[in-house]
PATORNU-32588 format. One record per residue (C-alpha): x, y, z. Coordinates in steps of 0.25 Angstrom, whole numbers, plus 2048, in hexadecimal, padded with zeros to 3 digits. Example, Ala and Ser with C-alpha at 12.3 -4.5 7.8 and 13.67 -1.06 7.14 Angstrom:
residues 2
8317EE81F;8377FC81D;
This chain:
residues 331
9415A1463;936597464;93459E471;9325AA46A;9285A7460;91F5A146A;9205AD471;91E5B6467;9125B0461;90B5AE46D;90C5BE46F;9075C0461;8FA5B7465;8F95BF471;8FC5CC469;8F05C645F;8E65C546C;8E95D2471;8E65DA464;8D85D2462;8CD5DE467;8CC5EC46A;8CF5EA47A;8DC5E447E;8E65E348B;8F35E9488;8FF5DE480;9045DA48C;8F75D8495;8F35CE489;9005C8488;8FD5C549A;8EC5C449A;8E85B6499;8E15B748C;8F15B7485;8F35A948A;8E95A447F;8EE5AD475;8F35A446B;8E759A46A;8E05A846A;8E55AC45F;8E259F458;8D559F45B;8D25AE457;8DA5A9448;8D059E446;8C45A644B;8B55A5445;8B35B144B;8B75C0449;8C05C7452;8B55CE459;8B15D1469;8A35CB466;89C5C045B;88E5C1459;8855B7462;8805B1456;88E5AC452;88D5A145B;87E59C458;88158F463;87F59A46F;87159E46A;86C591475;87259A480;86B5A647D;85E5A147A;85F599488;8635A748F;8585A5498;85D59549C;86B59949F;8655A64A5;85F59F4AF;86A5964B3;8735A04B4;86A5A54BE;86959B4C5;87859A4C8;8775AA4CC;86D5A64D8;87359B4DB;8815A34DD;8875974D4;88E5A44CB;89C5A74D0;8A85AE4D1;8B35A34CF;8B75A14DE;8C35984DD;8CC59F4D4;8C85954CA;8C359D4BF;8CF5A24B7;8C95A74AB;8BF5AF4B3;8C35B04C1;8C65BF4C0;8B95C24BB;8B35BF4CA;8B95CC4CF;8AD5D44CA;8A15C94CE;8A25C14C1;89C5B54C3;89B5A64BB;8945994BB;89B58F4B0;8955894A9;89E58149F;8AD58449B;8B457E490;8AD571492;8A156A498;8985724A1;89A5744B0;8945694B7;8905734C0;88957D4B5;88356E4B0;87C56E4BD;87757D4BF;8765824AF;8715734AA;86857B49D;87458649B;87F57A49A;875573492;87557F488;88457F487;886571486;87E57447A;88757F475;897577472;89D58546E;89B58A47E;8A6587484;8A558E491;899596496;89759A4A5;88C5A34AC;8925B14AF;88D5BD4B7;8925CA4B6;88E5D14C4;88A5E14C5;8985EB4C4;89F5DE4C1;8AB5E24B6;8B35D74AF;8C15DE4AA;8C65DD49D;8CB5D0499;8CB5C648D;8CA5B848F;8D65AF48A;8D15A547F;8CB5A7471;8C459B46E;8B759F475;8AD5AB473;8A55B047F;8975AF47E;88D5B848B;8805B548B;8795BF492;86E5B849E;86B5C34A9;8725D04A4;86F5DF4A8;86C5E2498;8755EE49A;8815F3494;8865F34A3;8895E64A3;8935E3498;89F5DD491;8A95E3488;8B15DC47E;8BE5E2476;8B55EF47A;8A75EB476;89D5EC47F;88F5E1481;8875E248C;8815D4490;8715D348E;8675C8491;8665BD488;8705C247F;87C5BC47C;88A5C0477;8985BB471;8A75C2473;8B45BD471;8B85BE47E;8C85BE47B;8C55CD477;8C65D4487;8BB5D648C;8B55DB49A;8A75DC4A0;89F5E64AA;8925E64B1;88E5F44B6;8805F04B7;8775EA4C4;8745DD4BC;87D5D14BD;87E5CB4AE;87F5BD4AE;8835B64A2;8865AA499;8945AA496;8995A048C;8A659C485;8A3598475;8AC59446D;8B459C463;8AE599456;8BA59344E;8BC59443E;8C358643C;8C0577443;8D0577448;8CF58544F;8C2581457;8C957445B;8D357A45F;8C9584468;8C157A46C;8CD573473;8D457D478;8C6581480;8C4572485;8D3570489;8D857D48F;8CC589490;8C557E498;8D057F4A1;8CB58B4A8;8BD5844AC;8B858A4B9;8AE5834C0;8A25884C8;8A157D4D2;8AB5724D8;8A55684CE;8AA5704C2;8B856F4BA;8C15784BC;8CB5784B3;8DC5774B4;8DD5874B1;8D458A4BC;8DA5814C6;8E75874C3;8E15964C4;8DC5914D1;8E858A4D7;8F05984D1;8E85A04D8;8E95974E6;8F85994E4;8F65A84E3;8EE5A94EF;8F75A14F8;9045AB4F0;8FB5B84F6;8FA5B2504;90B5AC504;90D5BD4FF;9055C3509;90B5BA514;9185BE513;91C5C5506;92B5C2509;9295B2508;9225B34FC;92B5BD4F4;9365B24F9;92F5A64F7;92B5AE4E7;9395B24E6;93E5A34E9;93459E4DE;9385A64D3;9475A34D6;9435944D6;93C5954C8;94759D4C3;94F5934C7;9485874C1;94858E4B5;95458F4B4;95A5834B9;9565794AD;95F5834A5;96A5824AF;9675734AE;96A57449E;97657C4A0;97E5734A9;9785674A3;97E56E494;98B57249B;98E5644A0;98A55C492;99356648C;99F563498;99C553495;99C556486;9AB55D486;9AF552492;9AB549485;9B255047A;9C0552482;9BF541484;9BD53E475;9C9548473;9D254047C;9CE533475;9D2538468;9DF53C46A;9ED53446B;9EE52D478;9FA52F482;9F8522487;
């Protein structure tokens, strides 16, 4: 029963996130997208929200970004210098997993901080844009993105609720061409200009212009309505979301969910190439593994059941000797 209840409430937080917005994937591609492993302390953090249930907040709802936009030029300038440098990239060893996907349309990145302390790497390239974040706590992540011509990033939403997303737009077509939608709503990126969404709403992105935008992309936290709930965030950011840091160079941290996504993916290489060298072998050697799980499985039960069927043997064996010892003797 207890079972059951878990269960059952952990569909019901899932069933909350699904209904949030105009724009949703079917029930069950909710229940399967990775955005329904965090559904419960989603729902916790939408309940003690300080801000309403909308795709987008005004930029002037979080007055602490106003250094970022007024140093546009700055953080243009280094983002620049990273594009001619070719330091913006495409994650290239699989060690990216909550943006890995995006580098199948020309998406591009340079990190610049994740949960945590800056990049030692975006310390050594972007000293004034680290500088202005290190200014700014509520940041908590923040990266340099580009978005290259006919690049299309599909509909997604990302998987925890204790941020906003915050694009500040450096080099951008200044067309409606080159775009994001949010739960439906449409902005089109422009120089200089920043904006805000709640990127747990789905959302995709398109550039059908000749312009590649690059921009500021930042992670800022949630505003919270009580002192326990923005602990709470600000733990849960610290300790598990900065598990998926990616780095840009070998100097950088990358953390444990990104080494497993990266050993998961080796696996899965090495499982492609056993398949297409002898696809008999591998359904065997598959078909042996799943008997030996089954079988694991189900051995401590097999272990209880003798193990009970014996205590209750020994238990009898006792019961028959105090029997004899209370009757008459023969002797």
């Amino acid at each position: 029963m207890i079972t059951l209840a878990i269960v059952a409430a952990y569909l019901a937080c899932i069933l909350a996130v699904h209904l949030r917005g105009r724009v949703r994937h079917s029930f069950w591609g909710q229940v399967f997208d990775h955005s329904g492993l965090l559904a419960p302390v989603n729902v916790f953090l939408y309940a003690f929200s300080a801000i309403p249930n909308e795709p987008y907040t005004p930029v002037e709802r979080f007055p602490e970004l106003e250094p970022l936009r007024a140093n546009a030029a700055v953080i243009r300038e280094e983002g620049l210098a990273l594009m001619a440098h070719a330091r913006m990239k495409a994650p290239d060893q699989k060690d990216d997993a909550g943006f890995n996907s995006f580098a199948k349309s020309g998406w591009k990145r340079f990190y610049l901080k994740w949960y945590g302390d800056a990049h030692p790497s975006a310390e050594r390239l972007c000293p004034r844009t680290t500088a202005l974040l290190r200014g700014i706590p509520n940041v908590s992540a923040a990266m340099f993105a580009t978005l290259p011509p006919g690049a299309v990033l599909n509909p997604h939403k990302d998987p925890y609720a204790g941020s906003m997303r915050y694009h500040l737009g450096l080099v951008t077509p200044n067309d409606d061409g080159c775009y994001i939608e949010v739960d439906g709503q449409p902005y089109s990126w422009r120089d200089g200009q920043g904006v805000i969404f709640d990127e747990t709403f789905i959302h995709k992105a398109e550039n059908r212009t000749d312009v590649e935008r690059l921009i500021l992309f930042c992670d800022v936290a949630r505003p919270m309505r009580f002192g326990f709930a923005r602990s709470f965030n600000r733990w849960f950011g610290r300790h598990v979301v900065a598990a998926a840091s990616s780095p840009n160079d070998a100097g950088d941290r990358v953390g444990v969910i990104n080494r497993l996504f990266f050993l998961s993916d080796r696996a899965g290489q090495y499982r492609r190439r056993f398949k297409a060298w002898n696809r008999t072998a591998y359904n065997l050697t598959k078909a042996g593994l799943a008997v030996g799980l089954v079988a694991a499985l189900a051995l401590p039960g097999s272990v209880r059941t003798i193990h009970h069927v014996m205590s209750a043997h020994a238990g009898a064996h006792a019961t028959d000797d105090r029997g004899r010892g209370a009757g008459p003797s023969f002797n």
